[in-house]
Backbone as CSV, one residue per row, in Angstrom:
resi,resn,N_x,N_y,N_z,CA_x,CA_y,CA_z,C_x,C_y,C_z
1,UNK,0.799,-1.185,0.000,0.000,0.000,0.000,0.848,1.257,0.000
2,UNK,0.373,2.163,-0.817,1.148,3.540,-0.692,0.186,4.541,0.552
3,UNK,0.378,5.558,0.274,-0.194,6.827,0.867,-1.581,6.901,0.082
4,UNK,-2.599,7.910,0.423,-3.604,8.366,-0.270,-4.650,6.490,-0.451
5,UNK,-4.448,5.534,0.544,-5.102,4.545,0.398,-4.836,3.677,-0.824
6,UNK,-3.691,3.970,-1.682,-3.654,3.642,-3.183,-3.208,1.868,-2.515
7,UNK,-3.234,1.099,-3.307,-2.838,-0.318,-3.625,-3.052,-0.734,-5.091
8,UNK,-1.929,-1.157,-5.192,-1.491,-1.758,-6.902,-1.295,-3.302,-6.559
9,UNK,-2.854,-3.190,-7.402,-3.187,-5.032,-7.710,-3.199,-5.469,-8.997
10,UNK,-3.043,-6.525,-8.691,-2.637,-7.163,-10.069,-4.048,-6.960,-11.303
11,UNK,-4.263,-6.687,-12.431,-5.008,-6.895,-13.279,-5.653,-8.079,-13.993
12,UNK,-6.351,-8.703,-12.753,-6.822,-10.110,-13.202,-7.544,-10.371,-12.143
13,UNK,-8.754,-11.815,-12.324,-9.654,-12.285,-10.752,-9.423,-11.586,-9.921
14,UNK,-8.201,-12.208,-9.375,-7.668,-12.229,-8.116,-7.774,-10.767,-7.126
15,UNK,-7.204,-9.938,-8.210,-6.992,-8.587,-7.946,-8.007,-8.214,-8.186
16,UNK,-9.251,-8.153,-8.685,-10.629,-7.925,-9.053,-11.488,-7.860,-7.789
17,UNK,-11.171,-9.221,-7.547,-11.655,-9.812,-6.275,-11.413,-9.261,-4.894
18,UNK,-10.208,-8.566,-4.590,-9.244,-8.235,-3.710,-10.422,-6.716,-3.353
19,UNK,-10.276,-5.785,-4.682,-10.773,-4.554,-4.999,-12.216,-4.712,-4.397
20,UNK,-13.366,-5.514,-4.669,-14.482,-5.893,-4.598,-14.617,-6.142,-2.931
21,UNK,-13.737,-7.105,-2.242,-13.979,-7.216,-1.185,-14.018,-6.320,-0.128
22,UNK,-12.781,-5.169,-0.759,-12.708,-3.633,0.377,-13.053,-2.552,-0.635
23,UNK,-14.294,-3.272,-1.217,-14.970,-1.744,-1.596,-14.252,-0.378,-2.299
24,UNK,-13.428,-1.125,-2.689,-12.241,0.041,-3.581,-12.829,0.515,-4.827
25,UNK,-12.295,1.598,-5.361,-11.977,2.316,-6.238,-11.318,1.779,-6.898
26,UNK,-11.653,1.681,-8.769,-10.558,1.416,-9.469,-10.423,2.900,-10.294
27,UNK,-8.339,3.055,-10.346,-8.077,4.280,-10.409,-7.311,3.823,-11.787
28,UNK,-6.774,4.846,-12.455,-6.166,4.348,-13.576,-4.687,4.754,-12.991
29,UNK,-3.744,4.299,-13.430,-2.334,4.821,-12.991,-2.067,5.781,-12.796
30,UNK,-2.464,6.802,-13.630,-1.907,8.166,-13.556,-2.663,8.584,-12.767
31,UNK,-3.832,8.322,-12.284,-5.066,9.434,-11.604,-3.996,8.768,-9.734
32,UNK,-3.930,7.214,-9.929,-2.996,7.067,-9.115,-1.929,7.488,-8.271
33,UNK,-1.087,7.828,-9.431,0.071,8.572,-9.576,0.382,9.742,-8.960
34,UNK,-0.953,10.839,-9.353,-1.175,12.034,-9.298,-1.620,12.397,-7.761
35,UNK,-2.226,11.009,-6.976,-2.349,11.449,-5.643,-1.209,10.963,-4.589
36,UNK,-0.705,9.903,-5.072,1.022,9.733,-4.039,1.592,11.380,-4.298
37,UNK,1.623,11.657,-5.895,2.659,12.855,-5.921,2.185,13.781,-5.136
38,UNK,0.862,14.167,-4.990,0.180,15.061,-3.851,0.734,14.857,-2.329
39,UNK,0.342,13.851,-2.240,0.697,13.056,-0.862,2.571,13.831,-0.624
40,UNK,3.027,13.445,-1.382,4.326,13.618,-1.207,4.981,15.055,-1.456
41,UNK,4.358,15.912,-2.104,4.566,17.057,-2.142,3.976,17.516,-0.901
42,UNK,3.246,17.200,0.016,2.608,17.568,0.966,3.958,17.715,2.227
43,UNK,4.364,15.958,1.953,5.078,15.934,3.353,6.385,16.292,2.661
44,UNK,7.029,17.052,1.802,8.069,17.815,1.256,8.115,18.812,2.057
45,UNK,6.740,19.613,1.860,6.297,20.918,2.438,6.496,21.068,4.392
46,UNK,6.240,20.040,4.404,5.930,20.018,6.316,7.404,19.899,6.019
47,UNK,8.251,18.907,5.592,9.710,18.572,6.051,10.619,20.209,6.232
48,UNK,9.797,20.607,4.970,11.118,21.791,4.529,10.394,22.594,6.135
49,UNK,9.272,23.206,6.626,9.255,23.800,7.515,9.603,23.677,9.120
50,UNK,10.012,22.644,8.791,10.638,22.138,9.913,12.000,22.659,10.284
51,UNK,12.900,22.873,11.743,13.722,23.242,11.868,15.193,22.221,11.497
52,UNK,15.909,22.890,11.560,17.374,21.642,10.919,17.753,20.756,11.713
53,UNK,17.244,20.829,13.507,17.335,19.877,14.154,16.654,18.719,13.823
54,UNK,15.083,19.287,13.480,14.459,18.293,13.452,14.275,17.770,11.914
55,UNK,14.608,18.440,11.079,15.028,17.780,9.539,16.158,16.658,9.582
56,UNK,17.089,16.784,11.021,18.398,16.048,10.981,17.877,14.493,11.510
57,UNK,16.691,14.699,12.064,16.275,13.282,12.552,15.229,12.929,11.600
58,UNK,15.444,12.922,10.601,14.432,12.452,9.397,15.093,12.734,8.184
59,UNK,15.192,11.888,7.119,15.363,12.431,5.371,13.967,13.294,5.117
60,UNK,14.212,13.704,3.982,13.128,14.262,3.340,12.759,13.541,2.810
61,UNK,10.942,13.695,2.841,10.400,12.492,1.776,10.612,12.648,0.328
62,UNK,10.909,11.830,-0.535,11.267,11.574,-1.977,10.204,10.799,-2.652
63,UNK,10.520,11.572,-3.999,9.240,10.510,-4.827,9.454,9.319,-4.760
64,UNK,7.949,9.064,-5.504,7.414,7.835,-5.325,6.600,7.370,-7.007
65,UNK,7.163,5.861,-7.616,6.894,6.254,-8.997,5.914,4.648,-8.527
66,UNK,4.572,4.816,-8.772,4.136,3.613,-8.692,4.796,2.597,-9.915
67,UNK,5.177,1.275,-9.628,5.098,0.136,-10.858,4.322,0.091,-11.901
């Protein structure tokens, strides 16, 4: 599972099935895509306002390219 609730299932039954059972959303990749990059531009934003102490006890978050 990523951020923004996303999960990348396989394209077949199984994964059909998976989607169906928790009532999911099917998203197309990019619409996908477009909400990790949100997600992650988000916590870019909090990182950078943070002070250098506390930037020093964390990386910055980095993209994220779904499969």
């Amino acid at each position: 599972g990523y951020s923004s609730d996303v999960w990348v299932v396989g394209n077949n039954e199984k994964g059909a099935l998976w989607v169906a059972d928790r009532n999911g959303v099917t998203k197309t990749k990019a619409e996908a895509q477009s909400l990790i990059d949100a997600d992650v531009a988000a916590a870019q934003a909090e990182w950078d306002g943070l002070s250098e102490v506390e930037q020093g006890k964390r990386g910055r978050p980095g993209p994220i390219t779904l499969p």
